[in-house]
DOMARTOR-526105 format. One line per 4 residues: their letters; for each residue x negated, z, y negated of N, C-alpha, C. Coordinates in Angstrom, 1 decimal. Layout:
<sites>
A> X,Z,Y,X,Z,Y,X,Z,Y | ...
</sites>
This chain:
<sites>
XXXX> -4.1,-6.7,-4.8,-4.0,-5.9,-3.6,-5.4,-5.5,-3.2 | -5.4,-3.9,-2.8,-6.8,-3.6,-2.5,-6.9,-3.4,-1.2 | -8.3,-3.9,-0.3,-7.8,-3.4,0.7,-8.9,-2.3,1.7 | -8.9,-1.5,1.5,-9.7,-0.5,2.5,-9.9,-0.3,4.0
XXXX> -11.1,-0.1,4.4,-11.1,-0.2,5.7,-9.7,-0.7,7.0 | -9.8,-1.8,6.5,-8.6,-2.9,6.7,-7.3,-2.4,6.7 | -6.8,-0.9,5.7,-5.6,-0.7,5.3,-5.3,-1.4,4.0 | -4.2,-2.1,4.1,-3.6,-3.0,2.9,-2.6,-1.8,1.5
XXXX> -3.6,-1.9,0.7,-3.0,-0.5,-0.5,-2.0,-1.9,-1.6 | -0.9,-1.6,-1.9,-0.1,-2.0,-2.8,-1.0,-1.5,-4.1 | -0.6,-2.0,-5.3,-0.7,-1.1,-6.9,-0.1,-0.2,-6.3 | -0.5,1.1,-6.8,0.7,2.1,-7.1,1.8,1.4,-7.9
XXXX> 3.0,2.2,-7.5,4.3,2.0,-7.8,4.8,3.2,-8.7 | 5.8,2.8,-9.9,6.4,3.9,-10.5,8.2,4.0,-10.4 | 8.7,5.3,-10.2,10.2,4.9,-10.3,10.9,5.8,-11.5 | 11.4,5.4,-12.3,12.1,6.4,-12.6,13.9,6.7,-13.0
XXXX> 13.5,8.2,-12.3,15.0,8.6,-12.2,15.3,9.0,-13.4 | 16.9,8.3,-13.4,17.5,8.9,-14.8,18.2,10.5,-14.8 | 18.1,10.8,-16.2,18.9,12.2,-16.3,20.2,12.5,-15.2 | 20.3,13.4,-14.8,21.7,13.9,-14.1,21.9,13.2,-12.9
XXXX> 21.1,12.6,-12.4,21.0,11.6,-11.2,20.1,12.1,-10.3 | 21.2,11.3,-8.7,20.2,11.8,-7.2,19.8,10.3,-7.0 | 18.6,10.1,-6.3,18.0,9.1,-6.0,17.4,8.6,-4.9 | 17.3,7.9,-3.9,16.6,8.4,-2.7,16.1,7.2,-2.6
XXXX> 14.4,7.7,-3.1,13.7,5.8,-2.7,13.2,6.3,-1.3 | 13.4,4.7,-0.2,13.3,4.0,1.0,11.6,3.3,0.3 | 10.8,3.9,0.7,9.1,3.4,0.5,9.0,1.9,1.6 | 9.8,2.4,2.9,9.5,0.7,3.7,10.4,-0.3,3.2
XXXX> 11.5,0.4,2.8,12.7,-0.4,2.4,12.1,-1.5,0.4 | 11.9,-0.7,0.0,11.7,-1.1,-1.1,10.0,-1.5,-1.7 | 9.5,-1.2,-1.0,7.8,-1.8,-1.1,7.1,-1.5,-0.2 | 7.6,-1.8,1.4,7.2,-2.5,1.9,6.2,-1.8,2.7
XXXX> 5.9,-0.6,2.6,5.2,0.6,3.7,5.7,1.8,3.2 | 4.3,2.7,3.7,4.6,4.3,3.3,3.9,4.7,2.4 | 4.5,5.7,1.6,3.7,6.4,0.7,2.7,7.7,1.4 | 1.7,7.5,0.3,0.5,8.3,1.4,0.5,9.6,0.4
XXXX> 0.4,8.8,-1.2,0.1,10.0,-2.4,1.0,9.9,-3.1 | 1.9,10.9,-3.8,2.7,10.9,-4.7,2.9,11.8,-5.6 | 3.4,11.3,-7.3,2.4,12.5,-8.2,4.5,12.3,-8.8 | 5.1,14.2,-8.9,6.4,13.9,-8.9,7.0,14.4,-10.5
XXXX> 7.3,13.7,-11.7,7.1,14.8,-12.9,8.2,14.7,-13.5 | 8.9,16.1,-13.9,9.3,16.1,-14.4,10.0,16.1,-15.7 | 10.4,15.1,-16.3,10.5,14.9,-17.7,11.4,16.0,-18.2 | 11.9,16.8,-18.1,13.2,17.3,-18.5,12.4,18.5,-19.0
XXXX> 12.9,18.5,-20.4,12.1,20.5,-21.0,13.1,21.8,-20.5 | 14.1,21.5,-20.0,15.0,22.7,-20.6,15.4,22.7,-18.5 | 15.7,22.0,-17.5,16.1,22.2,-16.6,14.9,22.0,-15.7 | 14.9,23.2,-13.7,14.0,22.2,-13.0,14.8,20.8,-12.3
XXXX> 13.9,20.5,-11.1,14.9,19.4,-10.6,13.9,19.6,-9.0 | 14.9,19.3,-8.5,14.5,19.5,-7.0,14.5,18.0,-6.0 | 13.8,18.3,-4.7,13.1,17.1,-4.3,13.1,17.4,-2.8 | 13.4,16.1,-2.1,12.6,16.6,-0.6,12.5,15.2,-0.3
XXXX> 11.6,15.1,1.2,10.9,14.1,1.7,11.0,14.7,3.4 | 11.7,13.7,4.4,11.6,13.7,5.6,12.9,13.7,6.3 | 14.1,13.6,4.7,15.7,13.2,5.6,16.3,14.8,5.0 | 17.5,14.7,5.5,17.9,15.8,5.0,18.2,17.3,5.6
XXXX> 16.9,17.3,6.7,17.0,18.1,8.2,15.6,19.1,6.8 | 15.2,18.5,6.0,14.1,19.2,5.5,14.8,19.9,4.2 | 13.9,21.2,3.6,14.8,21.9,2.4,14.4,21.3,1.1 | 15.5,21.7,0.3,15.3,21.0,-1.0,13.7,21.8,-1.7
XXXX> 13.0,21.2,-2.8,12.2,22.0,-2.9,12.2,21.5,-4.4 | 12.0,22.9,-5.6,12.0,22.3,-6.7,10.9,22.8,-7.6 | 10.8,21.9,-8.7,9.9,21.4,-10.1,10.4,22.7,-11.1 | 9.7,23.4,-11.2,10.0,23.5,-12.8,10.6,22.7,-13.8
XXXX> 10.9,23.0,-15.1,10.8,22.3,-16.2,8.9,21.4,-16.6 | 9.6,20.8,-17.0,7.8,20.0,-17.5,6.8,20.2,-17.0 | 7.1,20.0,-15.3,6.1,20.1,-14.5,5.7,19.2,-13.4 | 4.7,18.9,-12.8,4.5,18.0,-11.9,3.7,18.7,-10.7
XXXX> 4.2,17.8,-9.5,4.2,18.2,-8.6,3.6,16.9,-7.6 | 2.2,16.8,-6.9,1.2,16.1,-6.2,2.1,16.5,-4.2 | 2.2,15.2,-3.7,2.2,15.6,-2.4,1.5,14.2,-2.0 | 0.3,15.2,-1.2,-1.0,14.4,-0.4,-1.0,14.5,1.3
XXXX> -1.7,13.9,2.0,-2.0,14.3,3.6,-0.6,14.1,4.0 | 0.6,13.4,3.8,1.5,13.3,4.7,2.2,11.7,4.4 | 2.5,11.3,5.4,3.3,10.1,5.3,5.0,9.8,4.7 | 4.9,9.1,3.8,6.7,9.7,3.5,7.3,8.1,3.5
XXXX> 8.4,8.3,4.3,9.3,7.0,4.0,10.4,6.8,3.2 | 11.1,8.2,3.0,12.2,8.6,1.9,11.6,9.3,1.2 | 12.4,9.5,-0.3,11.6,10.2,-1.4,13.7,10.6,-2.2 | 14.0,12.2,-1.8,15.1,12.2,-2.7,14.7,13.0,-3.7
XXXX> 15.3,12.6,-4.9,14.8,13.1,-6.5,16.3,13.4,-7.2 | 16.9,14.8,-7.8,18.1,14.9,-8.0,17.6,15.4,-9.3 | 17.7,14.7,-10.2,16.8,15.0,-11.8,17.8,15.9,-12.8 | 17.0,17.0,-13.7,17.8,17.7,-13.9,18.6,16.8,-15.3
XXXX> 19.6,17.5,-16.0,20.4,17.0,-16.9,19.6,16.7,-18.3 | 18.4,17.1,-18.2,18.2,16.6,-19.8,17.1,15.7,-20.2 | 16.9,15.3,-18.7,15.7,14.3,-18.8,15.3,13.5,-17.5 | 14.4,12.8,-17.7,14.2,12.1,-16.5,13.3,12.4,-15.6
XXXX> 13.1,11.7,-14.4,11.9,12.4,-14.0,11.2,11.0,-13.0 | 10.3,10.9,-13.1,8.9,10.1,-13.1,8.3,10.1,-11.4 | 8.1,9.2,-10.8,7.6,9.3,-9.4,6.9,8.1,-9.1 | 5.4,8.2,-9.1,4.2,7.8,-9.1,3.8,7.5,-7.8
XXXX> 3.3,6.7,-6.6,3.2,6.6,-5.6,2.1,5.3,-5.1 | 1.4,6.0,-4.5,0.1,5.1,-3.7,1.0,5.0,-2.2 | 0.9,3.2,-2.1,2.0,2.8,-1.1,1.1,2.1,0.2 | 0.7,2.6,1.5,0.0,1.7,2.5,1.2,1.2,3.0
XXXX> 1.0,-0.8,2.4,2.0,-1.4,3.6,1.8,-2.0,4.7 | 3.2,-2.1,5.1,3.0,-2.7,6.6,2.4,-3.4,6.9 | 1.5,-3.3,8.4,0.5,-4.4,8.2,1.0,-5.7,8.9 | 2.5,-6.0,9.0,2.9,-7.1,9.3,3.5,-8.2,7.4
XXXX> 3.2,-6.9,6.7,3.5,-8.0,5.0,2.4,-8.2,5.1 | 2.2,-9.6,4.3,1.3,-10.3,4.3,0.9,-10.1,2.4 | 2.2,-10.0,1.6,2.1,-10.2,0.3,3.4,-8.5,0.2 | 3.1,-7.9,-0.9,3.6,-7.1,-1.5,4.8,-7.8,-2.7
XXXX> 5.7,-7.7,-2.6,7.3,-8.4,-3.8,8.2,-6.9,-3.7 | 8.1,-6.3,-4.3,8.7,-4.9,-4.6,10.1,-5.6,-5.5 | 11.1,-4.8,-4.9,12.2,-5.5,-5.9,12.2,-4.4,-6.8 | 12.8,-5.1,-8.3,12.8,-5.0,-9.8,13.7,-3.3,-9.6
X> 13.0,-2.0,-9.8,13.6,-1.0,-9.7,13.8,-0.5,-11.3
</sites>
């Protein structure tokens, strides 16, 4: 664990979603803060796949095929990922947790 001007940084975390599947990682829920950086890629050559962060009051927003997509400067607690059918797609994340964990135990995704 690194810790920066006494913010407690997790490893980055990776998730990935399978082909044809919606996903919605909980960043407090599942490791234990928020995501600060997140790098979003798409595996799939032939479909895009679409994505949003902030609940479902916010619009879908979508990837290309075999493309990746960085979201910086914002705090995210949910992360939904509906990956297109012919591939998977890859979600990279720098995690500041809570400063009441003491240890970082991410469960087995």
């Amino acid at each position: 664990m690194t810790t920066v001007s006494n913010i407690q940084l997790s490893p980055p975390v990776r998730v990935e979603v399978p082909a044809g599947t919606t996903r919605i990682i909980s960043f407090p829920n599942e490791f234990f803060g928020v995501a600060h950086a997140i790098q979003i890629i798409n595996n799939d050559g032939a479909n895009a796949i679409t994505y949003r962060y902030g609940g479902t009051s916010m619009p879908l927003q979508s990837i290309p095929a075999s493309s990746i997509r960085a979201i910086d400067g914002t705090t995210v607690k949910l992360l939904e990922i509906n990956a297109g059918a012919g591939g998977t797609t890859s979600v990279e994340a720098q995690i500041t947790l809570d400063p009441r964990t003491t240890t970082a135990v991410p469960e087995t995704i």
